[in-house]
C-alpha positions as CSV (number, residue, x, y, z in Angstrom):
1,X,-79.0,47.8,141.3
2,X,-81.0,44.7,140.2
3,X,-78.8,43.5,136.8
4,X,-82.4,42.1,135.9
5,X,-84.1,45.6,136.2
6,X,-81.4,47.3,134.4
7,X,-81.5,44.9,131.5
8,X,-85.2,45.2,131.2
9,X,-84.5,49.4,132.0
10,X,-82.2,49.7,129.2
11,X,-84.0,47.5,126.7
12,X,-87.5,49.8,127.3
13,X,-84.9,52.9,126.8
14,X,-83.8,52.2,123.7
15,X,-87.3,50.1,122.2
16,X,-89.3,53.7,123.0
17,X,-85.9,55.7,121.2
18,X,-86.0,52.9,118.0
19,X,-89.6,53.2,117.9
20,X,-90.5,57.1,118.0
21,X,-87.5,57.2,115.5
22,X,-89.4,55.3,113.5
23,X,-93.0,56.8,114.1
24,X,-91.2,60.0,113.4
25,X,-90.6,59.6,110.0
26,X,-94.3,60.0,108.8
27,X,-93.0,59.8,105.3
28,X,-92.0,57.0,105.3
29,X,-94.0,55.3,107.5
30,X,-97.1,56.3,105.4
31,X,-94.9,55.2,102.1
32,X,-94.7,51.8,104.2
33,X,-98.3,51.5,105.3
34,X,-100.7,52.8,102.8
35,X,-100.0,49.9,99.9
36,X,-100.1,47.7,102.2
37,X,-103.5,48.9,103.6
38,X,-104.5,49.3,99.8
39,X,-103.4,45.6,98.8
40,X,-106.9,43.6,100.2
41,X,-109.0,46.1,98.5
42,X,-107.1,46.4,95.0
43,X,-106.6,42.2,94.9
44,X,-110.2,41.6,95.9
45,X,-111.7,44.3,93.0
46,X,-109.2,43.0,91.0
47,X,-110.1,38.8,91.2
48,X,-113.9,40.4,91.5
49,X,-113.8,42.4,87.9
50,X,-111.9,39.5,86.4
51,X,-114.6,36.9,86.8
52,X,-117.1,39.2,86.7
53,X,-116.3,40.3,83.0
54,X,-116.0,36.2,82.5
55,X,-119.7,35.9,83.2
56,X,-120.8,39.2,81.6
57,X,-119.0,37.3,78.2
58,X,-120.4,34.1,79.2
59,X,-123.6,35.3,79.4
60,X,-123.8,37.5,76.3
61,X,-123.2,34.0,74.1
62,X,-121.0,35.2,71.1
63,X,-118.8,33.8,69.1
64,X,-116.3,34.9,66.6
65,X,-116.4,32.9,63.1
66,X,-114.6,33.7,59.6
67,X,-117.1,32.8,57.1
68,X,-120.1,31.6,58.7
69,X,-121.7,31.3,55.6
70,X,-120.0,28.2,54.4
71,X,-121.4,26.3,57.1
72,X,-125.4,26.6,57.2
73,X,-125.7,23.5,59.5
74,X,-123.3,25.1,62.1
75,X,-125.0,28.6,62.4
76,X,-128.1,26.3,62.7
77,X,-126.8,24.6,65.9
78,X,-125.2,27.6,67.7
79,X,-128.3,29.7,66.7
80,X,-130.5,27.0,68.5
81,X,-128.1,27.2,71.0
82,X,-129.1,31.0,71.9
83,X,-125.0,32.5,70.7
84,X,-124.8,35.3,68.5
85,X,-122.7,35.1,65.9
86,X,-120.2,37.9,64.6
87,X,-118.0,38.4,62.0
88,X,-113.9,39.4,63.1
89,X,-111.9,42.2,62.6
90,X,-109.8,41.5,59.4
91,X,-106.9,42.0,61.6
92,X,-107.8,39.7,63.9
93,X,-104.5,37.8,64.4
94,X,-102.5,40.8,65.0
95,X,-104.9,42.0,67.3
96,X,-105.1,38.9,69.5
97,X,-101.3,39.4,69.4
98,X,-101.2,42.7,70.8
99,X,-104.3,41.5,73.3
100,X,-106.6,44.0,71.9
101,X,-108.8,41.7,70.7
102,X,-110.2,39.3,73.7
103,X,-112.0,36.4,72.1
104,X,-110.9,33.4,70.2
105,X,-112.0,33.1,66.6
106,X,-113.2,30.1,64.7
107,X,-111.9,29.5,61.1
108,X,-115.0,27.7,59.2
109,X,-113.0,26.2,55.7
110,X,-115.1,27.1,52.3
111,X,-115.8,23.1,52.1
112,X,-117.1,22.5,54.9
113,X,-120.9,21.9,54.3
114,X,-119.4,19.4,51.5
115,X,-116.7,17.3,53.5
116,X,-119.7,17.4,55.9
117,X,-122.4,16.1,53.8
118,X,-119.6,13.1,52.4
119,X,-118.8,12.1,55.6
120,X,-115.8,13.4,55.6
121,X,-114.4,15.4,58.2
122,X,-113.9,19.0,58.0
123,X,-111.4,20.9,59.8
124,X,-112.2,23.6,62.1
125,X,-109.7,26.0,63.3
126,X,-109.8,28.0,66.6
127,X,-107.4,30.7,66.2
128,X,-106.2,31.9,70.0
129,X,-103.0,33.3,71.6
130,X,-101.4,31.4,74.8
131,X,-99.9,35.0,75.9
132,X,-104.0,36.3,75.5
133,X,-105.5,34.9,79.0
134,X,-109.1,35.7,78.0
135,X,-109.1,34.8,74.7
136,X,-107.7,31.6,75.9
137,X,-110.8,31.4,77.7
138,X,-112.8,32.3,74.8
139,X,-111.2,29.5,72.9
140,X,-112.0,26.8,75.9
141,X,-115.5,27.9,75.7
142,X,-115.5,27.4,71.6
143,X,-114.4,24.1,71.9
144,X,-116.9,22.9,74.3
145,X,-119.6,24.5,72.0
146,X,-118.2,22.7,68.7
147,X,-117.9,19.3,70.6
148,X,-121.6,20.1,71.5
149,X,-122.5,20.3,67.9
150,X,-120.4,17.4,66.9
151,X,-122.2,15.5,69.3
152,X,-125.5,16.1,67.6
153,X,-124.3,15.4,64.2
154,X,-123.1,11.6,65.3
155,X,-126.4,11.2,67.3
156,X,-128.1,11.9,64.2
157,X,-126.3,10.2,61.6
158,X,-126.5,7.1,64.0
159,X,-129.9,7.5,64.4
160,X,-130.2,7.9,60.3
161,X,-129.0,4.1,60.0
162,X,-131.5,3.0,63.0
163,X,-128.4,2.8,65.5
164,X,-128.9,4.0,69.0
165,X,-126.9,7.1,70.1
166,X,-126.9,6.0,73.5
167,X,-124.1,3.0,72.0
168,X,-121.5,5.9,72.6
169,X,-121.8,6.5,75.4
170,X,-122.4,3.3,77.4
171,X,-120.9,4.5,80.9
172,X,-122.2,7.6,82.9
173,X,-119.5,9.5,84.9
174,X,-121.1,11.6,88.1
175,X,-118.0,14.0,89.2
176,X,-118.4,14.2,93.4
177,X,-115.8,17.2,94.8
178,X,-115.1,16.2,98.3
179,X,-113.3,19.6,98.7
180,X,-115.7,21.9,100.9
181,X,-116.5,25.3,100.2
182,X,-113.4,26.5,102.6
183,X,-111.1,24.0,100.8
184,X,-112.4,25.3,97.1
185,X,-112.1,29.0,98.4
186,X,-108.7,28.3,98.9
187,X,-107.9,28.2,95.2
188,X,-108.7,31.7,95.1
189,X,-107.0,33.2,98.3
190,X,-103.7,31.4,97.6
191,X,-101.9,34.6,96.6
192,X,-102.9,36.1,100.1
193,X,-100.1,34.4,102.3
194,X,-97.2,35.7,99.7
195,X,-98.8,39.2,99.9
196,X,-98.7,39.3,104.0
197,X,-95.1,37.6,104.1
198,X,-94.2,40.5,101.4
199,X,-95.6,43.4,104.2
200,X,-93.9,41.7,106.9
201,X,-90.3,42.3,104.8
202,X,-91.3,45.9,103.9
203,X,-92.4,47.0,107.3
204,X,-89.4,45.4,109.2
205,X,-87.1,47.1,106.1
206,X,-86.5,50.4,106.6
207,X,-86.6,50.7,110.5
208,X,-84.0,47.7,110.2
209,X,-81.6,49.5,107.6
210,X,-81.9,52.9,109.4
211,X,-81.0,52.0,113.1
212,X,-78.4,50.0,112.1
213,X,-76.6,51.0,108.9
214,X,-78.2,54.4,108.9
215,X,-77.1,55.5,112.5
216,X,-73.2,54.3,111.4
217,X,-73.7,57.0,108.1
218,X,-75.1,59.4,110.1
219,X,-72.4,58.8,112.7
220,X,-74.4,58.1,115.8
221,X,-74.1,54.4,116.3
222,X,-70.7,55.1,117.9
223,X,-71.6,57.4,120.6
224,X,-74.3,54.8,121.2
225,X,-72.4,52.5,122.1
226,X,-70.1,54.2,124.1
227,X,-73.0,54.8,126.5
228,X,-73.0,51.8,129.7
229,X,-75.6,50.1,128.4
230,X,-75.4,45.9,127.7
231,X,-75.1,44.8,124.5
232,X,-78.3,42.5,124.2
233,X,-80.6,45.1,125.5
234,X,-79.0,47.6,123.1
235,X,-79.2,45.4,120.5
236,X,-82.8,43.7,121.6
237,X,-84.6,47.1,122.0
238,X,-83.9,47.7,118.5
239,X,-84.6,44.6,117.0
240,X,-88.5,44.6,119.8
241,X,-89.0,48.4,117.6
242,X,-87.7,46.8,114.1
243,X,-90.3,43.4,114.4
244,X,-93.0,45.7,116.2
245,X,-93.2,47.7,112.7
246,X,-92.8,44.3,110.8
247,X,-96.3,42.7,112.8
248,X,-98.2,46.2,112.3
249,X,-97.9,46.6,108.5
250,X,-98.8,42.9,108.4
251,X,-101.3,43.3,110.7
252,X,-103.1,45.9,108.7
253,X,-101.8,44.0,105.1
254,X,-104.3,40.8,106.6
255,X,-107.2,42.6,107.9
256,X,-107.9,44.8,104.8
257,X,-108.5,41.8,103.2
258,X,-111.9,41.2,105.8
259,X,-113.7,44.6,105.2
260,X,-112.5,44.1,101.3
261,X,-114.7,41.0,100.1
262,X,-117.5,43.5,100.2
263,X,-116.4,44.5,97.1
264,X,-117.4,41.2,95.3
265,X,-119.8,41.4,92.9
266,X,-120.2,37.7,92.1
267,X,-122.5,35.4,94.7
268,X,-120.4,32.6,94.5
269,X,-117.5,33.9,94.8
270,X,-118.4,35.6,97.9
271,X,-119.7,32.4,99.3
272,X,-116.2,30.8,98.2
273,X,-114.1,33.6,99.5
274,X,-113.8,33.0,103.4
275,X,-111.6,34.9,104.9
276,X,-112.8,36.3,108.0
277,X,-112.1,38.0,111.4
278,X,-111.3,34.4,112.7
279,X,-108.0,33.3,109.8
280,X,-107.4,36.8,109.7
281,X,-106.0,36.5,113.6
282,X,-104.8,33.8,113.2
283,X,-102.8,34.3,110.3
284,X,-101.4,37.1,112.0
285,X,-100.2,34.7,115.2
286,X,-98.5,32.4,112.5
287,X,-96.9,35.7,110.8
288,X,-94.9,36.3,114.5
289,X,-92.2,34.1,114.5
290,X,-91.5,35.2,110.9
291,X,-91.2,38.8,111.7
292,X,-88.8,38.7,114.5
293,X,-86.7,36.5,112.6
294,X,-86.8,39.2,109.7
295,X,-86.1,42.3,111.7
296,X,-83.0,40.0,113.3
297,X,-81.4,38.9,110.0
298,X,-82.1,42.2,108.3
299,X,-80.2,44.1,111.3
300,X,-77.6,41.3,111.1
301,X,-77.2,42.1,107.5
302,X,-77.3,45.5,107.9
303,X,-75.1,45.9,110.7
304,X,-72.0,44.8,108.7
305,X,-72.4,47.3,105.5
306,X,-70.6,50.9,106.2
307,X,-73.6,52.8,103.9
308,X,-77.2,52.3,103.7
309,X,-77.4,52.3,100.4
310,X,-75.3,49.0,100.7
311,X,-77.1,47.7,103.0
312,X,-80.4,47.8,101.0
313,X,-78.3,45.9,98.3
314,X,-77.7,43.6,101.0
315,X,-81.0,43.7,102.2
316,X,-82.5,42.9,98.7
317,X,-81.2,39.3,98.6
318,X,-82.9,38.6,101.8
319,X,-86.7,39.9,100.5
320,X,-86.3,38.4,97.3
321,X,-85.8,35.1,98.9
322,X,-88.4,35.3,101.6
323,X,-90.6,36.7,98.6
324,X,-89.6,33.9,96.3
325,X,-89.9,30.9,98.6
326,X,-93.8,30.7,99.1
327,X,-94.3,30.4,95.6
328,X,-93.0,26.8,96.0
329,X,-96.5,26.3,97.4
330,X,-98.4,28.1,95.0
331,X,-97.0,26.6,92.1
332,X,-97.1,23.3,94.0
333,X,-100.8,23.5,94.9
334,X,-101.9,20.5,97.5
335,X,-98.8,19.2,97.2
336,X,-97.2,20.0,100.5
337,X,-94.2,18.4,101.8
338,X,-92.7,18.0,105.3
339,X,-90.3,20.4,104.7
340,X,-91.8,22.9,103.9
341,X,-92.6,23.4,107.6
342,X,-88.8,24.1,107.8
343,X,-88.3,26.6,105.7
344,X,-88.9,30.4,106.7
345,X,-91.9,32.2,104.2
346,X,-92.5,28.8,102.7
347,X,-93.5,27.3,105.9
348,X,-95.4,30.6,107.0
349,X,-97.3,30.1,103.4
350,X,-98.3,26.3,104.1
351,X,-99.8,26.9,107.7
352,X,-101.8,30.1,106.2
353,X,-103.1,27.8,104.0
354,X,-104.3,25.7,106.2
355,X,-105.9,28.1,107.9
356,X,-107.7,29.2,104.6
357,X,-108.6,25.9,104.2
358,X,-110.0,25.4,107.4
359,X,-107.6,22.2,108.5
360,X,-106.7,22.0,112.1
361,X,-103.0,23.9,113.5
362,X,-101.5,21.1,114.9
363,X,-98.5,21.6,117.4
364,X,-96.2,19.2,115.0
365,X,-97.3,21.8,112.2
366,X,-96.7,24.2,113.6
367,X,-93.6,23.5,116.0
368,X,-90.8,23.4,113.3
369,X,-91.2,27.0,112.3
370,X,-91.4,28.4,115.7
371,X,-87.9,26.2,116.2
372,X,-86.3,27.7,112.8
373,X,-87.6,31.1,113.5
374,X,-86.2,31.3,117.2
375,X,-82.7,29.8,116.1
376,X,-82.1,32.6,113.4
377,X,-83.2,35.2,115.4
378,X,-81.1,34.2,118.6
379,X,-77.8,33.5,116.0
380,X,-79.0,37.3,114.0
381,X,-79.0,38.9,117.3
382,X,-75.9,37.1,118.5
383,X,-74.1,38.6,115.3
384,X,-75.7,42.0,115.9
385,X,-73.6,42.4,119.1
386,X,-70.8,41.1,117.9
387,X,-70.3,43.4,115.1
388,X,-71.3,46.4,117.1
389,X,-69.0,45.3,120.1
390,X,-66.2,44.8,116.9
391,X,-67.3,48.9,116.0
392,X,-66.6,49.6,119.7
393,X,-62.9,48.1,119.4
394,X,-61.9,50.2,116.6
């Protein structure tokens, strides 16, 4: 018999055994899939409704101010201005604790007319809550309207004592964004590569666990291994069903993210968004290397607990860092370092970014994580057979 045939015979054997296992467990399978089918949709409605009920605010031009009436001149301005003006809940502070209140509210002190006409200057107090994200908003958006009206004031007092207002100001600062709309888009999709990583680890998971640790609980491993089959193919056909599972939930985790900017509401934001068919595939060619190095260390992991609940334990350290490492680069935006292309998940995360961004994959990009993803995989499946040949000896 051809040893090359055999190999190849046994490691089809046991890939079509690992992977109708797997299939067969709908329920979990289905437990596996469907968030990560749901997660394009629910992020994209999310990010959509967020900035949508920023415009809706935006465009409805009110403003929260404790005792308006001590400042004529001010209500003047914002009147002119086309905001509305409302009076806060008495309880406002505890309620912009508790984030039931979303807007920022401006303080007017009962002298402020009179510091104001004695050129003095009165103090205005915009009362916010760094845990309340809108009403931090709300409070960026009152400041920029009071420096608007303090503006006017020093324009007309200057022009009072025959002064030009234009002294003020004597340079004119154009901003020019070289970012394109791709690059700017970016900003928003930057939580997509953690995501996808994150499906990778959950669909590689359980199918790692169970035909590793959770054939030695159920006590089939051993007869398994009795059988005449070679170690790698035993071992590889497991590890070709485990990273199979890991590329489909990913697969389907990045392309429910194209059909899932239909949800936007906002124009611009759909123009920013792109994220179509095109970084979709290849986003999903960047995700291989990372998923058979997962299945392979999570089997290697795995292999050498005796129950399954301690191998999930085990398990858990190895998510949580894969999960944790990109957000080196979203915490770190633009500020990518060579070695990040090193690093498994955080590399993964830069070159999906760069495919967001529409920069070109170069082979130097993209050669290091290919390297570090084949050497872990080769050394995890290494282990693999060595523990199960060790299970074989006792």
């Amino acid at each position: 018999m051809n040893p090359q045939k055999s190999f190849a015979h046994y490691l089809g054997l046991v890939f079509r055994k690992e992977l109708l296992d797997a299939l067969r467990d709908r329920r979990t399978l289905m437990r596996t899939l469907l968030p990560m089918l749901f997660m394009g949709p629910l992020m994209i409605f999310a990010l959509s409704a967020f900035i949508g009920s920023l415009e809706e605010r935006a465009e409805k031009r009110e403003l929260l101010i404790e005792n308006i009436a001590a400042a004529p001149s001010l209500q003047n301005y914002l009147e002119r201005q086309g905001y509305t003006i409302k009076a806060p809940p008495a309880d406002y502070e505890e309620q912009l604790r508790k984030t039931r209140l979303l807007e920022a509210v401006v303080r007017v002190p009962a002298d402020f007319e009179a510091k104001l006409q004695a050129a003095e200057q009165p103090v205005l107090q915009i009362v916010s809550d760094s845990g309340n994200q809108r009403a931090e908003i709300s409070a960026r958006q009152a400041t920029r309207v009071l420096q608007g009206f303090e503006r006017e004031r020093v324009s007309l007092t200057l022009m009072l004592r025959g002064v030009p207002p234009d002294l003020l100001d004597p340079l004119e600062v154009d901003d020019i964004n070289l970012a394109g709309q791709q690059a700017r888009g970016a900003q928003l999709t930057a939580m997509i590569p953690m995501l996808i990583i994150m499906a990778v680890l959950m669909g590689a998971l359980t199918a790692a666990l169970d035909s590793t640790a959770g054939e030695r609980e159920r006590g089939s491993l051993e007869p398994l291994l009795m059988n005449p089959v070679p170690g790698f193919a035993l071992v590889g056909g497991k590890w070709a069903a485990v990273a199979l599972l890991g590329v489909a939930v990913a697969l389907a985790a990045i392309f429910s993210f194209v059909p899932s900017q239909l949800l936007i509401r906002n124009d611009e934001l759909k123009a920013m968004f792109q994220f179509g068919v095109g970084e979709a595939l290849r986003s999903w060619l960047l995700l291989l290397p990372l998923s058979a190095s997962c299945a392979a260390m999570l089997m290697a992991m795995a292999i050498r607990t005796k129950t399954f609940k301690e191998a999930q334990a085990s398990a858990g350290l190895l998510v949580s860092l894969f999960g944790l490492t990109p957000l080196i680069a979203l915490l770190n935006p633009g500020g990518e370092q060579g070695w990040y292309l090193w690093v498994p998940g955080l590399a993964q995360t830069t070159l999906m970014n760069m495919v967001i961004k529409g920069d070109p994959l170069l082979l130097s990009k993209v050669a290091p994580s290919l390297a570090v993803s084949a050497l872990l995989t080769l050394a995890s499946l290494a282990l693999v057979v060595r523990s199960m040949k060790q299970a074989v000896a006792r």
